[in-house]
Steps between C-alpha positions, in 0.01 A plus 500: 500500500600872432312812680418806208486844575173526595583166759304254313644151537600334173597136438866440362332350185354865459822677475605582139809446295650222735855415366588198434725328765749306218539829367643685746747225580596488119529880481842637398478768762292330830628723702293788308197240459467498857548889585253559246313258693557661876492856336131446419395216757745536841634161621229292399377474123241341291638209241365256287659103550354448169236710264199518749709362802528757725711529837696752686870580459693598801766748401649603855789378736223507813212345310639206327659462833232485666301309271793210514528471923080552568381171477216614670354708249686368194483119390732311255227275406317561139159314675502866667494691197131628380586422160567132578215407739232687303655309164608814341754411303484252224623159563744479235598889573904542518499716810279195695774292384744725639371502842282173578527407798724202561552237790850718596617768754488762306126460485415500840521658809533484879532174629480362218727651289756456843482078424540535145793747498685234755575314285644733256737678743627187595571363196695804397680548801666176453611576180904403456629838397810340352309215278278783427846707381601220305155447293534859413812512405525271284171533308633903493867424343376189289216774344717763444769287325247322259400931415828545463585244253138585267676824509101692578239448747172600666572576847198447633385153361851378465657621858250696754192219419735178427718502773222577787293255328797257530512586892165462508495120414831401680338665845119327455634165313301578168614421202640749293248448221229542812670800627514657122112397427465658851654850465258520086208427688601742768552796238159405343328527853654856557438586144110666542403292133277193434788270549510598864183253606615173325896569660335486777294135508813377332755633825230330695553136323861520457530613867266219569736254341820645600397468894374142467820422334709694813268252743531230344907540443636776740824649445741732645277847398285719643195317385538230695575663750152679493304155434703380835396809704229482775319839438413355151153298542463368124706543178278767352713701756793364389409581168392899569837515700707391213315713265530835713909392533533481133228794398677729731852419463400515108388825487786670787760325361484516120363915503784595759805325272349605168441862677832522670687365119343748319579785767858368459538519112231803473693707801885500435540751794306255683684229392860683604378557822411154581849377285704739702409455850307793560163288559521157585268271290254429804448871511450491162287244461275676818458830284451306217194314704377818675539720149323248266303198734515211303150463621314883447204386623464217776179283492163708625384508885129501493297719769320335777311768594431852407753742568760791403829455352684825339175713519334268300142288641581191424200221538505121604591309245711714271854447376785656584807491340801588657731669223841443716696690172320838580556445890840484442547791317254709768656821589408478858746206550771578189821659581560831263841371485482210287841318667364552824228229395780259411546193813126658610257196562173725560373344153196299485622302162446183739206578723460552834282335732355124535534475086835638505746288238632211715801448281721825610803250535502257229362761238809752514740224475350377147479876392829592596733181354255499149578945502880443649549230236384743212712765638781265471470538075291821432803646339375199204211648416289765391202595440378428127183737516509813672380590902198645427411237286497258756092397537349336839323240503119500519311440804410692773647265794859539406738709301834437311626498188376280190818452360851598517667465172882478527829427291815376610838665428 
């Protein structure tokens, strides 16, 4: 709901010329998208998910803070949304593909969502940092030398999606053909077209298969370690865990290397900086992630009740999506100074709160050794197209670039 001049109370669905979401996360200038945004709505704006889909997008530090720790008035699960228990949205429509609700952590809350994350924390925390380091080394230096030789590459499929696609299999125990069919039905999920629905009954089966294959002949991964665990009751748990492990580190992993690549080739002062010592590659790699989120827009919250968020009414039942890449960049928490940002960890690229990302350990190791690696032989390449050329991908859930074109010297 919005409140006009004259303080009549209008449904979101009533506002006119909603953007659409996928477009400002595929704008060449978000940053501009979203003041235009604030300038003529404040913190919290009117969107559309899809044509005819509407929800709110919070723009400010404070509200999509608050809107991530309230689980009180804000739930993570879709059967809360208006638009999904009145059957508002087509069956088949891309954006309900996008965010059905699934037997997982992410999609629910309280206690709940406390059993179901158990299991995920644990798993990760026992992660072997140095078999980890070895699996990403050596799909890293095995990729790049194979570019190397064919003498031209696309960065993105051939290095920032094949190597954390690689990791991917070696730390669940899927098969690398599994793992690849994975990360293309993953892309057409995110993608906001008609292939979205059918990627999604076909995760479902070969999740379905890949778990009873894990039961039936556990390994040393983290699957079986999530079939083993007690706070699982039934392998459709299993399966939503192993789906939110992959979807997740999918999406983070792939749009932070492919972001940070293309800052390194795009940016040569960048670049020097990092090269030279002046900014180690964590920091790097954390302005990177609080400049350009790999994920713009996290997943919506839906309202529980009615209430007030930025100045805006919002009613029970609405969406709201919590746009993390304006947040970032809100004056009331950004340095003038922009080195006086660098090594700060105020950023809300990750979350905050019960849905924060669980893997803030195992996530900047992959990120760094697949960058480092890169770093290691940028000098090689260059850029066959140039900067501004560079497209994003299209969807409205994550944001990196399509392809990288390259040559080697």
């Amino acid at each position: 709901m919005s409140v006009t001049a004259a303080g009549r109370v209008v449904r979101l669905e009533e506002v006119a010329d909603r953007p659409l979401l996928a477009d400002l996360a595929g704008s060449r200038d978000p940053r501009a998208s979203y003041a235009a945004l604030r300038s003529r709505w404040g913190a919290v704006a009117p969107v559309d998910l899809e044509p005819g889909v509407p929800a709110w997008l919070a723009l400010g530090y404070d509200e999509v803070s608050t809107v991530l720790r309230n689980e009180v008035l804000f739930s993570r699960d879709s059967r809360d949304w208006r638009y999904e228990s009145e059957r508002l949205v087509a069956w088949r429509s891309p954006v309900r593909a996008a965010l059905a609700q699934r037997d997982s952590a992410h999609d629910r809350d309280g206690g709940e969502h406390r059993r179901l994350r158990a299991p995920l924390a644990d798993v990760l925390a026992g992660v072997d940092d140095r078999r980890l380091a070895r699996t990403v080394t050596v799909a890293s230096t095995s990729a790049l030398s194979r570019l190397a030789a064919r003498g031209e590459a696309d960065l993105v499929a051939d290095y920032a999606v094949d190597v954390p696609v690689r990791v991917l299999a070696d730390l669940l125990g899927m098969t690398l053909a599994d793992a690849r069919r994975m990360h293309e039905l993953t892309v057409d999920q995110r993608s906001g077209t008609e292939s979205a629905h059918p990627a999604v009954a076909e995760t479902e089966n070969l999740l379905a298969t890949f778990v009873a294959g894990r039961r039936a002949e556990p390994g040393d991964d983290l699957t079986s370690q999530l079939l083993a665990h007690e706070q699982h009751h039934h392998d459709l748990e299993v399966m939503g865990a192993v789906g939110l492990l992959f979807r997740t580190a999918h999406d983070a992993e792939i749009a932070w290397i492919a972001t940070a690549l293309h800052r390194m080739l795009a940016d040569p002062a960048f670049a020097a900086k990092v090269h030279g010592g002046r900014l180690s590659i964590d920091d790097a790699l954390d302005e990177i992630a609080r400049d350009t989120p790999p994920m713009p827009h996290l997943l919506p919250r839906y309202a529980l009740t009615h209430s007030e968020l930025g100045g805006q009414p919002i009613a029970a039942g609405d969406a709201i999506v919590p746009a993390v890449a304006a947040a970032n960049a809100d004056g009331a928490v950004q340095a003038t100074d922009p080195w006086e940002q660098v090594d700060s960890r105020f950023h809300l690229t990750w979350g905050v709160g019960a849905h924060a990302c669980p893997a803030h350990r195992t996530a900047p190791l992959i990120t760094r050794l697949v960058v480092g690696h890169f770093l290691s032989r940028v000098t090689e390449m260059e850029l066959t197209v140039a900067p501004i050329e560079v497209e994003p991908v299209r969807s409205a859930w994550t944001r990196y670039p399509r392809e990288l074109p390259v040559r080697f010297r």
